[in-house]
Structure formats: structure tokens, C-alpha cells
BAFI-3210 file (N, C-alpha, C; in Angstrom, 3 decimals, decimal comma, padded with zeros to 6 digits):
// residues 116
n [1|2|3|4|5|6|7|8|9|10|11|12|13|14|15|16|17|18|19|20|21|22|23|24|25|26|27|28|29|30|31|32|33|34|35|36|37|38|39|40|41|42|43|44|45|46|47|48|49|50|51|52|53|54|55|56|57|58|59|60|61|62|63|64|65|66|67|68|69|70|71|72|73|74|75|76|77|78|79|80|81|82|83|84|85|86|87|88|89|90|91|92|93|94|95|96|97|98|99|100|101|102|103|104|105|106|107|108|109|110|111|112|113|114|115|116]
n.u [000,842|000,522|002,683|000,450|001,266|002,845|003,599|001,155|-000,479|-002,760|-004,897|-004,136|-003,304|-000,765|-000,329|001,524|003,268|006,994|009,951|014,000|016,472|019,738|022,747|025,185|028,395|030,133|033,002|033,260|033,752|035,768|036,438|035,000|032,546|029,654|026,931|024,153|021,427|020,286|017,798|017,681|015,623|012,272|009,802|006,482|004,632|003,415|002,880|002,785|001,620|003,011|001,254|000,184|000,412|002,382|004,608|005,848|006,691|008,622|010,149|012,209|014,269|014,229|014,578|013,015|011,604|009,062|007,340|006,355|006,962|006,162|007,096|007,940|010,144|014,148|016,814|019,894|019,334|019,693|020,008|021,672|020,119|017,492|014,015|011,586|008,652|006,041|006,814|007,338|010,189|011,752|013,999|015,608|015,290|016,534|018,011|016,249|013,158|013,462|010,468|008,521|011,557|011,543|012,063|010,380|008,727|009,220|009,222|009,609|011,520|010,914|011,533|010,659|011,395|011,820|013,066|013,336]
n.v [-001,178|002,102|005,218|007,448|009,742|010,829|012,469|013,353|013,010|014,163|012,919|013,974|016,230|016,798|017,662|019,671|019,325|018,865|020,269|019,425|020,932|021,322|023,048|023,596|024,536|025,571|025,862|028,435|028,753|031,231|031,100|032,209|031,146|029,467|029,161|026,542|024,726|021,771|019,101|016,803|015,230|014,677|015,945|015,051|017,694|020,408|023,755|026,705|029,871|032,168|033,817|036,907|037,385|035,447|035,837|037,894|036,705|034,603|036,787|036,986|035,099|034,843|037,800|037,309|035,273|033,689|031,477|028,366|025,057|021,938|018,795|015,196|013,312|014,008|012,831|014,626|017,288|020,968|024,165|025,132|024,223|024,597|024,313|024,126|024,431|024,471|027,214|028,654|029,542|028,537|029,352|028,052|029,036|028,368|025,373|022,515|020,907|018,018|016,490|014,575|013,034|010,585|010,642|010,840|013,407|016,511|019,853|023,058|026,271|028,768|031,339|033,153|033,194|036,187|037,446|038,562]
n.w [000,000|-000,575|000,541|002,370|002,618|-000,193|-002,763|-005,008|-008,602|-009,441|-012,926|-016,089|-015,073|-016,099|-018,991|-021,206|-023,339|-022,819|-023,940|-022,989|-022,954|-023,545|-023,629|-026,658|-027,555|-030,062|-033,128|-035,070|-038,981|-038,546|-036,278|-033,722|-031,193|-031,648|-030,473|-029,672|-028,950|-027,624|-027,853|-024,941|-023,798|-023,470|-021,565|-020,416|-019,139|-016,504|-016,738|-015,110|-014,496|-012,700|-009,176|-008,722|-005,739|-005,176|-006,926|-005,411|-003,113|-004,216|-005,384|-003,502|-003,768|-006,961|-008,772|-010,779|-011,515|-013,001|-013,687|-012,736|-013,103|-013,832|-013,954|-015,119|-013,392|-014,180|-014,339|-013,271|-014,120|-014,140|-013,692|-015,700|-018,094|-020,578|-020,685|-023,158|-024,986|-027,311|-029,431|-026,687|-024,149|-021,117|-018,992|-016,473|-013,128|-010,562|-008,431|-009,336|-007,168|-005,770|-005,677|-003,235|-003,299|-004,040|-007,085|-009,119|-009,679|-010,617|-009,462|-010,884|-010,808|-012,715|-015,655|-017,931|-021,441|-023,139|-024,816|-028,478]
ca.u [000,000|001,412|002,561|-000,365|002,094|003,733|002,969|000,219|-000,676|-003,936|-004,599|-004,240|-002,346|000,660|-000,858|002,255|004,990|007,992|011,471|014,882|017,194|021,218|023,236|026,333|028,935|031,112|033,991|032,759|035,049|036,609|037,415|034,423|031,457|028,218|025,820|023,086|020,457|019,860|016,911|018,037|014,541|011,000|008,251|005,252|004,555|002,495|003,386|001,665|002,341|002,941|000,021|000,685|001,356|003,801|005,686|006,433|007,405|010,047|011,028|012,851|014,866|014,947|013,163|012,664|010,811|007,427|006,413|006,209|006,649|005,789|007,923|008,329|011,690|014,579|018,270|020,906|018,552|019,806|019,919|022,078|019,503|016,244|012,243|010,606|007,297|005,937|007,730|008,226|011,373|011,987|015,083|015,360|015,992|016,797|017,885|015,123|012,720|012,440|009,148|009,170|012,821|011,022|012,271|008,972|007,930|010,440|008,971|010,897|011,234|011,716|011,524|010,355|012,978|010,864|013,548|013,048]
ca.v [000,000|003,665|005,854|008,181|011,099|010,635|013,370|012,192|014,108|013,646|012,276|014,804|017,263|017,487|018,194|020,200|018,275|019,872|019,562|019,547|021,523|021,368|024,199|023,346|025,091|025,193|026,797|028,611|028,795|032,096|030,529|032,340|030,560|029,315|028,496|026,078|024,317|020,468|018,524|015,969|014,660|015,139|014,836|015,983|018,295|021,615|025,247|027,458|031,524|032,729|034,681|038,420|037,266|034,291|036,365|038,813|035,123|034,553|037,475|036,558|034,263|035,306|038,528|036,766|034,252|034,057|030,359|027,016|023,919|020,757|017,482|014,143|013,638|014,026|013,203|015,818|018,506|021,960|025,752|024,633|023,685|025,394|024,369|024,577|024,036|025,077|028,287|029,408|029,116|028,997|029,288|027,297|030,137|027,571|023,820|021,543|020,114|016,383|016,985|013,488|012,357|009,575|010,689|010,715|014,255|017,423|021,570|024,109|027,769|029,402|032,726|033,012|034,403|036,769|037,999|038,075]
ca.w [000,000|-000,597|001,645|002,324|002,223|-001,192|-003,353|-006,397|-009,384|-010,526|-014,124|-016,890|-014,669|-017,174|-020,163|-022,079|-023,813|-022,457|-024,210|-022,045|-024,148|-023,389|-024,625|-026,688|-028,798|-031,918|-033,730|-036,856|-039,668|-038,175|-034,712|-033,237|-030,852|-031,922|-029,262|-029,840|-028,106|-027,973|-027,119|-024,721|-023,602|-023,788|-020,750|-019,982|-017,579|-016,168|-016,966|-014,313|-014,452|-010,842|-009,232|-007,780|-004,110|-005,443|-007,524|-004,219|-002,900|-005,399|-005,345|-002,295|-004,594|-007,877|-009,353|-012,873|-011,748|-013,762|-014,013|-011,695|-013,882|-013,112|-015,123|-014,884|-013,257|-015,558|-013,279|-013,469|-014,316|-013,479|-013,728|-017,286|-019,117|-020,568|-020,563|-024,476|-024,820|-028,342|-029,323|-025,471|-023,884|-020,137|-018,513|-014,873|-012,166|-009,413|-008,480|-009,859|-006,301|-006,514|-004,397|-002,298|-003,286|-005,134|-008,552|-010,177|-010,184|-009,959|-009,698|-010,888|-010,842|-014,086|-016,253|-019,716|-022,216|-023,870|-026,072|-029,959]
c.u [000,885|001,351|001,210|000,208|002,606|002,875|002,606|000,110|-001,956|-004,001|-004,737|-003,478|-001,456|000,318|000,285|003,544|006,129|009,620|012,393|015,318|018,397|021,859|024,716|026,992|029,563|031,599|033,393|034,602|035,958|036,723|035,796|033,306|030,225|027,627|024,513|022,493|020,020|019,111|017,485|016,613|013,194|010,110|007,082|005,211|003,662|003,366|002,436|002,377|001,250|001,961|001,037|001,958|002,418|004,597|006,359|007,051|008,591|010,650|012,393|014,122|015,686|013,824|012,452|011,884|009,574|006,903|007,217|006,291|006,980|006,460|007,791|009,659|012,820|016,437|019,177|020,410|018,885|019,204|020,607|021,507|018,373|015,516|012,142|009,501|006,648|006,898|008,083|008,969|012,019|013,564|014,677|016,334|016,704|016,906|016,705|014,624|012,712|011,251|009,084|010,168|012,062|011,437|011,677|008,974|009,280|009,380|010,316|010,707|011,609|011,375|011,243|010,230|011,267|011,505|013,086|014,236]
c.v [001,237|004,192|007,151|009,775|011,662|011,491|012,308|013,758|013,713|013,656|013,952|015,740|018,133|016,891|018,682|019,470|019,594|019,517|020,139|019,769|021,550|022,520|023,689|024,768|024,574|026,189|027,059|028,512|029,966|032,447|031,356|030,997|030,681|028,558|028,414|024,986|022,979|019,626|017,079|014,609|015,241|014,554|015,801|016,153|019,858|022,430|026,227|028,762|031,627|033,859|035,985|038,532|036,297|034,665|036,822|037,505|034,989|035,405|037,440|036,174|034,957|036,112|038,137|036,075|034,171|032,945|029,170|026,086|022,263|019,687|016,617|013,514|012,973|014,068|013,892|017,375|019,740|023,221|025,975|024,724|024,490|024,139|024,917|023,680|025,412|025,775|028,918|028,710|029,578|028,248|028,707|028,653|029,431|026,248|022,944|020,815|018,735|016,693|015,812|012,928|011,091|009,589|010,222|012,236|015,620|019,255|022,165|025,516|028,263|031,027|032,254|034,385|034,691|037,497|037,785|036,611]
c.w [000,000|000,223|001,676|002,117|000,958|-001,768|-004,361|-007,342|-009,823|-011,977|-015,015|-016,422|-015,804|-018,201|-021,346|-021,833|-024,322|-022,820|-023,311|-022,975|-023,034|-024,292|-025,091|-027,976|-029,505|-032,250|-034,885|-037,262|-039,383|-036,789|-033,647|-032,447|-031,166|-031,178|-029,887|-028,761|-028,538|-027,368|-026,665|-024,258|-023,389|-022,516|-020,691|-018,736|-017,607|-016,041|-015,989|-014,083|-012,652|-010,546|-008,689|-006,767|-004,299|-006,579|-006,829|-003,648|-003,080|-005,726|-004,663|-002,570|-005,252|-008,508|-010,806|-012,866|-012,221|-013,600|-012,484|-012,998|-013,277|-013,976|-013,720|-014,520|-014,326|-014,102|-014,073|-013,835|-013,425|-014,226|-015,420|-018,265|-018,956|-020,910|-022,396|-024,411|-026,185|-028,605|-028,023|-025,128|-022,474|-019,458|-017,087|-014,031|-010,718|-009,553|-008,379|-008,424|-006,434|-004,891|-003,592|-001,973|-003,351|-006,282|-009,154|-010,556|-009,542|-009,837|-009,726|-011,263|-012,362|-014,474|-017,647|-020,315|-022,908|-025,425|-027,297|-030,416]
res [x|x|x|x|x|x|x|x|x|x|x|x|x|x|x|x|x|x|x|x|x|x|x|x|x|x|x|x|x|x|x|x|x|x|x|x|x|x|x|x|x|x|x|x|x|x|x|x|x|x|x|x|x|x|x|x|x|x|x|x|x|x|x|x|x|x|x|x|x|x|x|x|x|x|x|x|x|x|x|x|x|x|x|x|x|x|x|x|x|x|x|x|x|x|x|x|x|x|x|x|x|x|x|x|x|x|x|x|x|x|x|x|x|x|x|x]
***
């Protein structure tokens, strides 16, 4: 029987298929760096924009923070790596929760690059 404590997600929860992007580079042909972005894995998971009072929260933290996202746990997952989901693109503002230390389900703080 499960522990009655163990965090659950109810069904459908994580809804948006969320790619793990790695950033690597490369020498162009005139010795300069080219930074690109590589999908290392794909889960689903929940995108939730921070209310008012849990932005003042996170402020605390980090003032960038805009979103909560919810994944399927993904090991080694840091501050490294960005969040895509369609065309948006969130950066991780903090070390990834594993919310029971089960390594099922991780939250994480992020920001979403708004740049062009």
C-alpha cells in the first residue's frame, strides 16, 4: 500500500509536452562561438504563471521568476539547461525540487525568455 504522504498528481495534470534543451557550442570557420540548443529529452509536464502574491514570494529568490513547472523527473537537471514548450522558452531560475525524493515528479522555478 502507498505511503499516504507521497505526493500524487492527478490524471491529466501534465498536459504540455515539455522539451529539455542542453546548450552546446562550436567553432565557426573564423574561430568564433556558436551556441546552440539540444533537445536531450522530452516529458510531460504543467506550466503554471505565478500569481501576484507568489511572484512577491520569489522574489525573495529570484526577481525573474514568472512560471512554476511541473515534469516528470529528468536526473541531473539543473539551472544549465532550458524548458521549451511550443515556441516558449523557459530558462530554470533555481535547483530543480524532486518533491518526495522519489524521482517521479520534480517543480521548478523558471523565467520566460521573452527575447526576440
Amino acid at each position: 500500500m502507498p505511503d499516504s504522504r507521497e505526493f500524487r498528481l492527478p490524471a491529466g495534470v501534465l498536459r504540455h509536452r515539455i522539451q529539455i534543451q542542453s546548450e552546446s557550442n562550436a567553432r565557426d570557420a573564423n574561430g568564433g562561438v556558436i551556441k546552440s540548443w539540444n533537445t536531450v529529452a522530452t516529458r510531460w509536464g504543467k506550466i503554471r504563471p505565478l500569481s501576484g502574491r507568489e511572484l512577491i514570494a520569489a522574489e525573495q529568490v529570484d526577481s525573474r521568476v514568472t512560471h512554476e513547472i511541473t515534469i516528470r523527473y529528468y536526473p541531473g537537471l539543473t539551472s544549465l539547461f532550458r524548458l521549451v514548450h511550443d515556441s516558449r522558452v523557459f530558462n530554470i531560475s533555481s535547483p530543480p525540487r524532486d518533491i518526495d525524493e522519489r524521482k517521479k515528479v520534480m517543480i521548478l522555478q523558471a523565467t520566460e525568455d521573452t527575447s526576440p
